[in-house]
C-alpha positions as CSV (number, residue, x, y, z in Angstrom):
1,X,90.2,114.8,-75.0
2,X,89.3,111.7,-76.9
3,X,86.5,113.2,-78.6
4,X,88.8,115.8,-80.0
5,X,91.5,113.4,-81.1
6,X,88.6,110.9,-82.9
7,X,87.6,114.1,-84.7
8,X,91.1,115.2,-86.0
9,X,91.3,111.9,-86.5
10,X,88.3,111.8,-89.0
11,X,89.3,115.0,-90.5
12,X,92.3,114.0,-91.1
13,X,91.1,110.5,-93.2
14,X,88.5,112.8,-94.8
15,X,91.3,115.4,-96.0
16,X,93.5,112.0,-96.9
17,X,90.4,110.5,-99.3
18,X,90.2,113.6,-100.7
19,X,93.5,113.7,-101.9
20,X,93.2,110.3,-103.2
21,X,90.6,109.9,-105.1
22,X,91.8,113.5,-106.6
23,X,95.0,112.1,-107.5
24,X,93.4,109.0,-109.2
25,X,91.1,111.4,-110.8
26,X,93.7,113.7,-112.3
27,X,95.6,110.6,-113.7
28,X,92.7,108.6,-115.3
29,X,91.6,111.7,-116.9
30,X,94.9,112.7,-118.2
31,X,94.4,108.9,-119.9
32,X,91.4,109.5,-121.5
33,X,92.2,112.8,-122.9
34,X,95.3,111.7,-124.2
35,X,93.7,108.6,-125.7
36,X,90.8,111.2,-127.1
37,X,93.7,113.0,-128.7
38,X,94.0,112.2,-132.7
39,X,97.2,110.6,-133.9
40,X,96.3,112.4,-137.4
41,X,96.8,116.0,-137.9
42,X,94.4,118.3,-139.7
43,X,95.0,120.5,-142.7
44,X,95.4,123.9,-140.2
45,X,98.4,122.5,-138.8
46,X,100.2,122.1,-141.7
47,X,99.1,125.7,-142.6
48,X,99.8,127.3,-138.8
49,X,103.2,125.9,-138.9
50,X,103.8,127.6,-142.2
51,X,102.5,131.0,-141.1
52,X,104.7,130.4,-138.1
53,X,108.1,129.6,-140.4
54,X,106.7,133.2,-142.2
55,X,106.4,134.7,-139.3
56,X,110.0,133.7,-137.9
57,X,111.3,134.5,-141.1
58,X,109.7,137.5,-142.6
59,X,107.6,139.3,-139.4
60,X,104.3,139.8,-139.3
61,X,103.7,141.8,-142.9
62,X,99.9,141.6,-142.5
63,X,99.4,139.9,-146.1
64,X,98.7,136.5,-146.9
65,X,101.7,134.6,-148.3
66,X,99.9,131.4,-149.6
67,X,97.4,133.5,-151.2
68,X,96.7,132.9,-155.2
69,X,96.5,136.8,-155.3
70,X,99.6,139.3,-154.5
71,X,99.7,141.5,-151.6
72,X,96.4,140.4,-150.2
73,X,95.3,141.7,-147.2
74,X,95.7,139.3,-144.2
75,X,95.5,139.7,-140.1
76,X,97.1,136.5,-138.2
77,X,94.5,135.7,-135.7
78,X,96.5,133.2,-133.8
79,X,100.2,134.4,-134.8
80,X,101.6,133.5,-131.3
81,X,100.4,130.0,-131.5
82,X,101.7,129.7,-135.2
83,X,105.4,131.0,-133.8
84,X,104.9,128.5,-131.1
85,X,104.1,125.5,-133.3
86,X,106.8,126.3,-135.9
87,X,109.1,126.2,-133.5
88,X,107.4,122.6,-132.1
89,X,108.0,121.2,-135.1
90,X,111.2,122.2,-135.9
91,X,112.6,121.2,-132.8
92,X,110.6,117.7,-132.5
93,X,109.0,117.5,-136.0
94,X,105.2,115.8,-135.7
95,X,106.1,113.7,-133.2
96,X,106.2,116.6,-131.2
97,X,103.2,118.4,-132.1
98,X,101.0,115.5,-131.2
99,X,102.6,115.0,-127.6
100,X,102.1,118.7,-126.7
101,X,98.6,118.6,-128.1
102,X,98.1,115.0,-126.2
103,X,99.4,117.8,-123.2
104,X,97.1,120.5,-123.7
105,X,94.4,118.0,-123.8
106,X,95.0,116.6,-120.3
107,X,95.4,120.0,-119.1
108,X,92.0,120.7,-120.9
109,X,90.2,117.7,-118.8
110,X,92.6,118.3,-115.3
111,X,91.4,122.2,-116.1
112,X,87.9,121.6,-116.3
113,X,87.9,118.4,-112.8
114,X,89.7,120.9,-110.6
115,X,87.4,124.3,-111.6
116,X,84.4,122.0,-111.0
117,X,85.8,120.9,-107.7
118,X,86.7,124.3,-106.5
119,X,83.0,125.0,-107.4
120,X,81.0,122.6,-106.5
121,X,82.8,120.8,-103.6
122,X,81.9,117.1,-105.0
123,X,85.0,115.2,-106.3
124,X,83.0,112.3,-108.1
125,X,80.2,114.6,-109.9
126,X,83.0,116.7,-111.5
127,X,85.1,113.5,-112.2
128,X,81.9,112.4,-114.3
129,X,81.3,116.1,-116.0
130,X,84.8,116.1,-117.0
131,X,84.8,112.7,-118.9
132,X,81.4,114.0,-120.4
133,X,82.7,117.0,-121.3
134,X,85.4,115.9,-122.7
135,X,84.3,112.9,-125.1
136,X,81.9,115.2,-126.2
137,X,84.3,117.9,-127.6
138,X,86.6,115.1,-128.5
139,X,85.9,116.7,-132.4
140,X,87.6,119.4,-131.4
141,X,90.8,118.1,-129.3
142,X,93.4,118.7,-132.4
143,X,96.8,121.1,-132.8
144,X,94.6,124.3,-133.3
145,X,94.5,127.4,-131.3
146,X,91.0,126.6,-130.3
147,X,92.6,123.9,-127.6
148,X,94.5,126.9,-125.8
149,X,91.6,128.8,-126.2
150,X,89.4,126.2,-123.9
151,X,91.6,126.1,-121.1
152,X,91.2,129.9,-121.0
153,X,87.9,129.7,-121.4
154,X,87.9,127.4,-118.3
155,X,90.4,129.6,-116.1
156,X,88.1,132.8,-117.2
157,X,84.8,131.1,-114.8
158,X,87.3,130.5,-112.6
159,X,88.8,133.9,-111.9
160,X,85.3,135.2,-112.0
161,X,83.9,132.9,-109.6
162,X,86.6,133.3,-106.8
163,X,86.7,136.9,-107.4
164,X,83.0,137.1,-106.8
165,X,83.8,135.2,-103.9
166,X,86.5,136.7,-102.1
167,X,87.3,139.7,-104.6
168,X,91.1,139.0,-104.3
169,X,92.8,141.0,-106.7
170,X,95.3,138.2,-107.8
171,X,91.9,136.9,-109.5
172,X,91.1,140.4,-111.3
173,X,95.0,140.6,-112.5
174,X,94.1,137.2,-114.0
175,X,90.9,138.9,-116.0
176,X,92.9,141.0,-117.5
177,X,96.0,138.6,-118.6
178,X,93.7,135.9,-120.2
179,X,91.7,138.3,-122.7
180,X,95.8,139.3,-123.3
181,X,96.3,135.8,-124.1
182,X,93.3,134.9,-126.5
183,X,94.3,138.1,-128.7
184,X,97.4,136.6,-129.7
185,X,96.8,133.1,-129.5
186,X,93.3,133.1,-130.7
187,X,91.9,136.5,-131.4
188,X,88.9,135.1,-133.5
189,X,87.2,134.2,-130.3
190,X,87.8,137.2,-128.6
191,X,84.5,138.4,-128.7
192,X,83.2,135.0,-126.9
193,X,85.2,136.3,-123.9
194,X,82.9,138.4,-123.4
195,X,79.7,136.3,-123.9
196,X,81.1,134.3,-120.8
197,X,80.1,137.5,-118.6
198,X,76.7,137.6,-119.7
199,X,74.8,135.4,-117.6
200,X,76.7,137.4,-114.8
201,X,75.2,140.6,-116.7
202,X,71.7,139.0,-116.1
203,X,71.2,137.8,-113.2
204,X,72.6,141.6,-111.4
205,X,69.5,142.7,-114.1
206,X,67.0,140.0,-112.9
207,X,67.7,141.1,-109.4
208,X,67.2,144.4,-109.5
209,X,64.0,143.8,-111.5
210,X,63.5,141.3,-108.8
211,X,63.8,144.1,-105.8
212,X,62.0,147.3,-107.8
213,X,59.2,145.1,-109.7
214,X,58.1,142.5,-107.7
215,X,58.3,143.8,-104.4
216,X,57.3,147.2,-105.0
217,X,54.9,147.4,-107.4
218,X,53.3,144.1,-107.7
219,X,52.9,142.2,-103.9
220,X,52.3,146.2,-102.1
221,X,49.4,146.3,-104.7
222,X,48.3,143.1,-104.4
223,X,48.5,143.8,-100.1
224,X,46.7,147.5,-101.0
225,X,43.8,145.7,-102.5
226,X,43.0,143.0,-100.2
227,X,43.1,145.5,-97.6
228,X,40.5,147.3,-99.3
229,X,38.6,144.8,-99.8
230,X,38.4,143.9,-96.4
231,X,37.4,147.2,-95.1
232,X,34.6,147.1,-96.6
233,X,33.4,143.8,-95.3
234,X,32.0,142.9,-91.8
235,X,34.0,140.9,-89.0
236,X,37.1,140.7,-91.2
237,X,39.0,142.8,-88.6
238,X,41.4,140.3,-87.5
239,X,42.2,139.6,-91.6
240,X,42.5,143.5,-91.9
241,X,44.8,144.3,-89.2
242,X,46.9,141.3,-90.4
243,X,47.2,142.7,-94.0
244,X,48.0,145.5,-93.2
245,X,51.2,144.1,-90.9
246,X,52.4,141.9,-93.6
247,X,52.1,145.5,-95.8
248,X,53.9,147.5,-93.4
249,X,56.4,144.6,-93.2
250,X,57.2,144.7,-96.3
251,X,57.0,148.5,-97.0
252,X,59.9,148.3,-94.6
253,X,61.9,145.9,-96.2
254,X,61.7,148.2,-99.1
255,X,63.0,150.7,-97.7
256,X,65.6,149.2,-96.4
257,X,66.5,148.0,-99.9
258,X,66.6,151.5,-101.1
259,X,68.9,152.7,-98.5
260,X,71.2,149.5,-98.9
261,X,71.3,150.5,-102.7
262,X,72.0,154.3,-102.2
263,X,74.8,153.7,-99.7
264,X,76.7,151.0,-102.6
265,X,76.2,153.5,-105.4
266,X,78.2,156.0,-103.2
267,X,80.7,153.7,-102.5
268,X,80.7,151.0,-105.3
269,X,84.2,149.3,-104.0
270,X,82.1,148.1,-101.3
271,X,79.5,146.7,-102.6
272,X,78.4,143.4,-100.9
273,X,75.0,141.6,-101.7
274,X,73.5,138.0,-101.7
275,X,73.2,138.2,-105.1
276,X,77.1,139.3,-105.7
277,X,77.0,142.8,-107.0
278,X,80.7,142.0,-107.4
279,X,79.7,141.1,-111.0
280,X,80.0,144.7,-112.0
281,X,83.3,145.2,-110.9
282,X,84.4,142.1,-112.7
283,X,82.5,143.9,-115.9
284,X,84.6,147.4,-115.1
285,X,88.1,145.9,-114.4
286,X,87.1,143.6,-117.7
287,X,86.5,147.3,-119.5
288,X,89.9,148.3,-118.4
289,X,91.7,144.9,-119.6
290,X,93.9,145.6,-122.9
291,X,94.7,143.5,-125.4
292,X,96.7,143.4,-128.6
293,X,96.2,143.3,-131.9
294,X,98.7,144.5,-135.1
295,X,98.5,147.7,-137.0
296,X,98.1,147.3,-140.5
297,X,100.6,149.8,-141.6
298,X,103.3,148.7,-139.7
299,X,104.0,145.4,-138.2
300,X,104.1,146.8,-135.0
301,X,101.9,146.5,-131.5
302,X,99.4,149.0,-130.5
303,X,97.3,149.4,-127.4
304,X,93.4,149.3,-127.9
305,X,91.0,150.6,-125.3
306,X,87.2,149.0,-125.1
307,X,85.1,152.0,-125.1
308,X,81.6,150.1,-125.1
309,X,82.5,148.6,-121.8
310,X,83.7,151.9,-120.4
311,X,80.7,153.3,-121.3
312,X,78.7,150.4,-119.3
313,X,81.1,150.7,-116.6
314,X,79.8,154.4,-116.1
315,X,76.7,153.3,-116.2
316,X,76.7,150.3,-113.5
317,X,79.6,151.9,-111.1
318,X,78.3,155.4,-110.8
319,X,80.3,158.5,-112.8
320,X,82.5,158.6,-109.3
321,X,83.8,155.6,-110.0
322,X,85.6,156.2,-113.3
323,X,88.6,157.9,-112.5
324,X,91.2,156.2,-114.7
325,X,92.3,158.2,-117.7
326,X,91.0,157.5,-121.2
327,X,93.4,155.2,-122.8
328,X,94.6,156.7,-126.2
């Protein structure tokens, strides 16, 4: 009974450190990204407060009102964050842009600590990333569109890390919201949302390659040859018959690999492999995410579908798989 009290005991200071030294972490790093955080504002404010007083005023017209020439063509990229700031600054004035920036920075560097700790399981080496992270985009910490956009950015490994993990769905409904989110507030960088799938994209690739190339083609042909070889010399029998278990071995394996494989293209919901063939549903419900942008006729909201990664999905999931209707 002792020895089971002196553990929970232990656990119990374990679990208490740990929630220490997070604390402490969370607050020194909401000091150094606040003190990283500009007292000076940058020229874009000034400008995405304006667009946001147009906005508030006159809707979104789609034409550039600053513009030297007259009716010219404009899309808001980040109209939601210019409707946002506007209304910052009319409430607060600058005083209050630069505290909710000095905010989204410490959200920023609390974002990036906790993501790494949820990660990696080691409080003081993502302490350490995090202030290195963050003095080195320190350039970049200003009242822009682009600071919202990093925490996404930050949230978007996240979701696609635990989904892989645990494939909860309240981590794919967060997939889809995000990419929502950067069309509005930053849709310039919309297309880097999907850059952060990529090395997701190739390591499923790798591994495949890994299973069909390696094993297949080049170590069976390698094993074929030596066994050759050996037949044909004298008092090699013990090398022979040993060659020829390692190939049988390993012909075996293979097959079991293909039968694995057939059985998750039939039923792709299930799919469950040390290299976290998860990834491809990520990539399918990331296919079937929305996200808004304006039509330039009328300053209205319309739906728009991502056909390329629709056609992917069909590719990676198996035709069975697709069974949503096309989004028009």
């Amino acid at each position: 009974m002792s020895t089971v009290k002196n553990k929970e005991v232990s656990k119990t200071k374990k679990i208490n450190s740990i929630i220490k030294f997070n604390i402490m972490a969370i607050i020194l790093i909401a000091i150094f990204c606040i003190a990283l955080t500009p007292v000076t504002l940058q020229n874009d404010t000034f400008y995405t407060i304006k667009i946001g007083e147009h906005i508030v005023k006159d809707g979104i017209d789609m034409q550039d009102p600053f513009s030297w020439h007259e009716n010219l063509a404009y899309t808001y990229p980040h109209w939601a964050y210019d409707v946002i700031t506007y209304f910052i600054y009319n409430s607060f004035g600058m005083t209050g842009i630069y505290v909710t920036t000095c905010i989204l920075s410490a959200i920023l560097g609390i974002s990036i600590y906790l993501v790494n700790t949820k990660l990696a399981k080691n409080q003081i080496l993502s302490f350490l990333i995090t202030i290195g992270v963050m003095y080195l985009i320190r350039g970049y910490i200003a009242a822009r569109a682009q600071l919202v956009t990093f925490i996404l950015f930050i949230l978007t490994i996240f979701f696609i890390e635990k989904f892989l993990e645990s494939k909860k769905k309240r981590y794919a409904i967060g997939l889809i919201i995000i990419p929502i989110l950067i069309a509005n507030l930053h849709l310039a960088v919309f297309p880097f949302y999907f850059v952060l799938y990529l090395p997701y994209i190739a390591q499923y690739i790798i591994a495949c390659f890994a299973e069909t190339i390696i094993y297949r083609k080049t170590t069976v042909r390698q094993l074929k040859n030596k066994i050759k070889k050996l037949s044909k010399m004298e008092n090699q029998e013990e090398k022979l018959s040993e060659a020829k278990k390692e190939l049988k071995e390993l012909e075996e394996k293979i097959d079991k690999i293909k039968i694995k494989r057939s059985k998750e293209l039939q039923n792709p919901y299930k799919i469950k492999l040390n290299r976290n063939t998860n990834k491809l549903k990520v990539l399918a419900g990331y296919g079937d995410c929305i996200c808004i942008a304006y039509n330039e006729k009328n300053p209205i909201y319309e739906i728009i579908d991502t056909k390329t990664l629709e056609y992917l999905k069909g590719i990676f999931l198996n035709k069975r798989y697709h069974k949503m209707e096309n989004i028009k």
